[in-house]
C-alpha positions as CSV (number, residue, x, y, z in Angstrom):
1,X,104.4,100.8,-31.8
2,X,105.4,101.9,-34.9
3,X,104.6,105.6,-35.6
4,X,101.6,106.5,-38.7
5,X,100.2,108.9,-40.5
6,X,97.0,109.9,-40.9
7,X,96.1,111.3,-44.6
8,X,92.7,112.6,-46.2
9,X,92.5,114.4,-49.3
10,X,90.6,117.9,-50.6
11,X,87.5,116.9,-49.7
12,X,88.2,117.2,-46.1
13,X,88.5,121.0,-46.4
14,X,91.3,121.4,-43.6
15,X,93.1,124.4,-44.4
16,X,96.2,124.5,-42.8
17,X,95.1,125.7,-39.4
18,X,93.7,122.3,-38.5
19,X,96.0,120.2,-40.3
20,X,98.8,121.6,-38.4
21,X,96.9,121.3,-35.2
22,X,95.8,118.0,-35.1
23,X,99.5,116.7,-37.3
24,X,97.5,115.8,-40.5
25,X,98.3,115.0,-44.4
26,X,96.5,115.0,-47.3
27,X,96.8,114.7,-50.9
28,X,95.3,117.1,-53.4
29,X,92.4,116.0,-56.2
30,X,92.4,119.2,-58.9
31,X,89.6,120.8,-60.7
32,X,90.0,123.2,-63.9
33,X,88.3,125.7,-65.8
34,X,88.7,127.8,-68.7
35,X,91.3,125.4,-70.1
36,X,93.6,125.2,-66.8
37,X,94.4,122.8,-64.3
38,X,94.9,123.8,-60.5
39,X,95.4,121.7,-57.5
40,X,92.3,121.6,-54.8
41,X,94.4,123.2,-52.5
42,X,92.3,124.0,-49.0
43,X,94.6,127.2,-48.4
44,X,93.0,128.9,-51.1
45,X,96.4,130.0,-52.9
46,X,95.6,129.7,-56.4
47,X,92.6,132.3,-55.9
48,X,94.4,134.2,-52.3
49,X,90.8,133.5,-50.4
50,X,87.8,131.1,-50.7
51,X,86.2,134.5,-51.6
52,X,88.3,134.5,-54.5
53,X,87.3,130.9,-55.7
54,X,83.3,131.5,-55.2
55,X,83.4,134.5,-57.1
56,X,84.9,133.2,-60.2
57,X,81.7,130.5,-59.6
58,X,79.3,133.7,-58.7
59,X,81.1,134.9,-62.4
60,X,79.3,132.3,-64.3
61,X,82.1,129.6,-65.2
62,X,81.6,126.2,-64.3
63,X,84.7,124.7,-62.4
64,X,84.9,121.2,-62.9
65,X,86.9,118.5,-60.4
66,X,89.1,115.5,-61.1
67,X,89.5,112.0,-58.7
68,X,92.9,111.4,-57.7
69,X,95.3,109.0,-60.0
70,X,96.8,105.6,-58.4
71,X,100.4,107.1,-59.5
72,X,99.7,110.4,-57.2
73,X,98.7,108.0,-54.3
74,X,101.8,105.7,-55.0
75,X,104.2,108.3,-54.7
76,X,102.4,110.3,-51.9
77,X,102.5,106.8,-49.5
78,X,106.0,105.9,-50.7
79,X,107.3,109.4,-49.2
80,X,106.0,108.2,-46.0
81,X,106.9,104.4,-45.7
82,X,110.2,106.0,-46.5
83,X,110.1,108.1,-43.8
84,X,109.7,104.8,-41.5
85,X,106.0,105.3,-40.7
86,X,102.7,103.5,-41.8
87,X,99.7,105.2,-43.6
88,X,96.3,105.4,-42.8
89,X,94.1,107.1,-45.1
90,X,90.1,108.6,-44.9
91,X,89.2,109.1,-48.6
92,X,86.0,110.8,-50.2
93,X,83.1,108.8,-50.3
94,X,83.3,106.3,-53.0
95,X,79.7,107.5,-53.9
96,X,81.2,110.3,-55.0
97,X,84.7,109.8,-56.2
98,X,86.4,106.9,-57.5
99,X,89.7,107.9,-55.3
100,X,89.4,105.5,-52.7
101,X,89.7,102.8,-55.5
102,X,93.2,104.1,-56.8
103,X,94.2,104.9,-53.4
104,X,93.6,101.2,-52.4
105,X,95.2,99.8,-55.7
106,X,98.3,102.3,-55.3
107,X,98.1,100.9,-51.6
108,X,98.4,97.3,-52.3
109,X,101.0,97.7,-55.2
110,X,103.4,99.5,-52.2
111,X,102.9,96.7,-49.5
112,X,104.0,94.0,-52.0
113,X,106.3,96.6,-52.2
114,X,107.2,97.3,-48.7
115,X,105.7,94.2,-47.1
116,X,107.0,95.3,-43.6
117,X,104.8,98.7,-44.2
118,X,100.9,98.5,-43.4
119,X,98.9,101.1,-45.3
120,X,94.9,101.5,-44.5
121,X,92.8,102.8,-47.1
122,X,89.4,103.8,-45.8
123,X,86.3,104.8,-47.9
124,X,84.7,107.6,-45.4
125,X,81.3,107.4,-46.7
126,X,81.5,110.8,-46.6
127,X,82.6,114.3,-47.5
128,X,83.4,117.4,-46.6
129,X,84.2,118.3,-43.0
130,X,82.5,115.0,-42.5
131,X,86.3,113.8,-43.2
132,X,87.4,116.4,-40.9
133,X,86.0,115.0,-37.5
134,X,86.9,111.4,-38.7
135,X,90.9,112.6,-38.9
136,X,90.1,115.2,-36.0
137,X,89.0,112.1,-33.6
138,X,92.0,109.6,-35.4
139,X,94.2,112.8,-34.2
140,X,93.4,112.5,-30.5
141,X,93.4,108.3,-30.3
142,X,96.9,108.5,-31.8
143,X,98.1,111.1,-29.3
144,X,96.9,108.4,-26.6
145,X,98.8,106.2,-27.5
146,X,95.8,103.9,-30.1
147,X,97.4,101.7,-33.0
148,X,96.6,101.9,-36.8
149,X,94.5,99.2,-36.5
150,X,92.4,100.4,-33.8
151,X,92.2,104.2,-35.8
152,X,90.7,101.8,-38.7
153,X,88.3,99.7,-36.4
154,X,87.1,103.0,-34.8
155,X,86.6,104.4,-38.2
156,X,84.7,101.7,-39.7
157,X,82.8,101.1,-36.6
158,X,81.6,105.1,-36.3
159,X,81.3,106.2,-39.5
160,X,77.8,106.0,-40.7
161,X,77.9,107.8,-37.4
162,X,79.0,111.0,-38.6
163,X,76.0,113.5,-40.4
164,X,76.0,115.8,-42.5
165,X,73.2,118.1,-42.8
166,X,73.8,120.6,-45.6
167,X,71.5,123.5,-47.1
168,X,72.4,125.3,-50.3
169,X,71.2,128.5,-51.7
170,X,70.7,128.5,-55.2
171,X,69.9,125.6,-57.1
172,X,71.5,126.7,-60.2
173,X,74.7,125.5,-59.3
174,X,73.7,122.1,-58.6
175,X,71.7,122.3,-62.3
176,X,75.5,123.4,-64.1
177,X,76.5,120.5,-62.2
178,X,74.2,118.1,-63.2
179,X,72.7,117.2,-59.9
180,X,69.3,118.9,-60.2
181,X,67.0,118.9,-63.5
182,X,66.8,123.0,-65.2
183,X,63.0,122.8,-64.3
184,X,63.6,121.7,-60.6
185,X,66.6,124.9,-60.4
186,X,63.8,127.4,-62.2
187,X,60.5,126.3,-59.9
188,X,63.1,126.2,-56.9
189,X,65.0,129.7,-57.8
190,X,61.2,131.1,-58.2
191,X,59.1,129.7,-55.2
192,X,63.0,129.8,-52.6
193,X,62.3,126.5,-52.3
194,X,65.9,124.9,-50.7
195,X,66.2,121.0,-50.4
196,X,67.7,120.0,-47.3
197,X,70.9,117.2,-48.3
198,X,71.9,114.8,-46.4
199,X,74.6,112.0,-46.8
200,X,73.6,108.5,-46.5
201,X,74.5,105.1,-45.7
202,X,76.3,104.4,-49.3
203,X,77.5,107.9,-49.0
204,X,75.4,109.4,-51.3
205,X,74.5,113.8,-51.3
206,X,70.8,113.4,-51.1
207,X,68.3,115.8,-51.0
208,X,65.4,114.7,-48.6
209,X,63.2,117.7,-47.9
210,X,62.5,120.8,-49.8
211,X,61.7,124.0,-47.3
212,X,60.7,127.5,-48.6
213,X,63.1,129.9,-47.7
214,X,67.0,130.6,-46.9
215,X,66.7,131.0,-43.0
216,X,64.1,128.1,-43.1
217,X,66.2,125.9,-44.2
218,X,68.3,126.9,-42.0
219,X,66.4,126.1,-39.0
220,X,65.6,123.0,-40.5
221,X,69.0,121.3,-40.3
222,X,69.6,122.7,-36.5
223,X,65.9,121.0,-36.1
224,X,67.2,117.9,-37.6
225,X,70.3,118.2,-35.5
226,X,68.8,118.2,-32.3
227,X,66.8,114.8,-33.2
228,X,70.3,113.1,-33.6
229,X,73.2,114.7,-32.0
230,X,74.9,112.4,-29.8
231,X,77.8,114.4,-27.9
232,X,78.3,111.9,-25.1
233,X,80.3,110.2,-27.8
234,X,82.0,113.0,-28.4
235,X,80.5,116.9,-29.0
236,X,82.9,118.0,-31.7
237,X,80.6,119.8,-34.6
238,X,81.8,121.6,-37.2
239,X,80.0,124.7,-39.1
240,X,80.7,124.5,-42.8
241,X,80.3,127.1,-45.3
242,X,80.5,128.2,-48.7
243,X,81.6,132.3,-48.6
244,X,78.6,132.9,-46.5
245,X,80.4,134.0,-42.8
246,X,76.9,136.0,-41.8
247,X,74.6,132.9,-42.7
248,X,76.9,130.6,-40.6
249,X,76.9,132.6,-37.6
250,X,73.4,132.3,-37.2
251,X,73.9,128.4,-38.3
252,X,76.0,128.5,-35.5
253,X,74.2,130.8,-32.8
254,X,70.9,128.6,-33.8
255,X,73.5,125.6,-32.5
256,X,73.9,126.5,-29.4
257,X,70.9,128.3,-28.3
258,X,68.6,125.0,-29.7
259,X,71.0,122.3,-29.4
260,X,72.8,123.5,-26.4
261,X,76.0,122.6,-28.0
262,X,79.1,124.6,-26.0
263,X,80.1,127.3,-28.1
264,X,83.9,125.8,-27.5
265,X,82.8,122.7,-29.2
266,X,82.4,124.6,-32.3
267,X,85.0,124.9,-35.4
268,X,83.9,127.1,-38.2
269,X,85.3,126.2,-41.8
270,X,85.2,126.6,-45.4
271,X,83.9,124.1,-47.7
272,X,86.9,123.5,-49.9
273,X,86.7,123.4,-53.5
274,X,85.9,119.9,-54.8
275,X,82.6,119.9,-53.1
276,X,81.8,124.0,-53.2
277,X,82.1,123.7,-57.4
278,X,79.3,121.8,-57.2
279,X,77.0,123.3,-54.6
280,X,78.1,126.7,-55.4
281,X,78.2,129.6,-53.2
282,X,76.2,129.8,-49.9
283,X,76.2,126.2,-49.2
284,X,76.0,125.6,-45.4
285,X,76.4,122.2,-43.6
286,X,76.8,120.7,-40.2
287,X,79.0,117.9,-39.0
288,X,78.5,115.8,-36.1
289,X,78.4,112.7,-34.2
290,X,74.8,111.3,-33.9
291,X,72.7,108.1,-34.5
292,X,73.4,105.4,-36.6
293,X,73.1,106.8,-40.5
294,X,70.7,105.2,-42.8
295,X,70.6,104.3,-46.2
296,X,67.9,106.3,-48.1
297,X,65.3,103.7,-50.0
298,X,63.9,106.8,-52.3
């Protein structure tokens, strides 16, 4: 069998940590404020910590993010069919970037290319650390021994399988970003009213409730959990978070005291910066296997 490589991109918010662990690449979108470009790097050197990133958000200044280019792709996948070894690669929801599309026309420009080289492009339907479990789980069917092409029918078989279940904290940021009218931020900033966002079935960030109240909402998305966790499949969650380590312990302590998920089943992680410029500091979310996603009709 020959050897591959799984890649994601920024949105995946693996730091290094995990990429390491579980033998991981991924190519990096950008964002830029204030006149400057910097790569979307999930190791948080351009600002030394994800503290460092939200605060120039908590500052005021609207960051702005960028899709990846069909030329950074091409040269990315080349590196590695040079290296011998075929690509697969989970990309950010189309819903929400247009890099799957330049990843898949980069793709098919190299196989023409390469024709001997196979490289799988797959549109995740999702973000965040939504990408995360998808390459988590690729990790462990590679190590035993799975081919490309049964990674990619596992993926497109699961992955309206993976949730998201995401809370923010202030609804201005999702106003800079366009996502929320300025009379929807002001009545939510002035009632704490938080709107519980989800990810659909066309990988949309939808919000679907509104709860009154930061540890309501909260203990809405562990509520929400519990009705469609399915860890027989497997158990893996993960506990995301935007600069807000107190608020996700209790995310996660509210995990495993109502879901009875094992505390070893548990990663905590940052939400990088592609998806925390727009949801702004204080975001929380939680990934995890469960029923059968839906597409919202609202």
């Amino acid at each position: 069998m020959k050897n591959y490589v799984i890649v994601t991109d920024s949105c995946s918010d693996m730091g290094r940590e995990f990429r390491e662990k579980y033998n991981v690449e991924y190519i990096k979108m950008i964002y830029h404020y204030d006149g400057k470009e910097y790569p979307a790097d999930l190791d948080w050197e351009v600002h030394g910590s994800a503290k460092g990133f939200y605060d120039v958000i908590r500052g005021g200044t609207r960051i702005m993010t960028a899709q990846i280019t069909a030329p950074v792709y091409k040269e990315a996948f080349e590196n590695w069919i040079m290296e011998g070894k075929d690509v697969i690669y989970i990309g950010c929801s189309s819903a929400l970037s247009a890099s799957i599309k330049a990843s898949v026309l980069a793709a098919n420009e190299l196989m023409e290319q390469y024709p001997d080289s196979k490289i799988i492009c797959v549109d995740s339907l999702m973000a965040c650390s939504g990408l995360f479990l998808m390459c988590k789980h690729l990790s462990k069917m590679r190590a035993e021994g799975k081919t490309i092409e049964e990674a990619q029918a596992w993926i497109e078989a699961n992955k309206l399988n993976i949730h998201q279940e995401c809370c923010v904290a202030d609804l201005k940021y999702l106003k800079q970003a366009g996502r929320v009218s300025a009379g929807t931020a002001f009545f939510g900033g002035l009632f704490q009213i938080k709107p519980i966002m989800i990810s659909d079935a066309k990988g949309q960030n939808l919000a679907i409730e509104k709860v009154k109240g930061r540890r309501q909402s909260i203990d809405r998305i562990v509520e929400r959990m519990k009705e469609s966790y399915r860890p027989e499949v497997f158990p893996d969650v993960i506990v995301s978070h935007a600069d807000c380590i107190e608020d996700a312990e209790y995310l996660k302590a509210q995990v495993i005291e109502k879901v009875g998920v094992k505390e070893e089943d548990i990663t905590m992680n940052f939400i990088g910066p592609i998806i925390g410029a727009t949801t702004g500091p204080g975001t929380m979310s939680l990934y995890f296997y469960g029923t059968e996603v839906t597409e919202n009709k609202e």
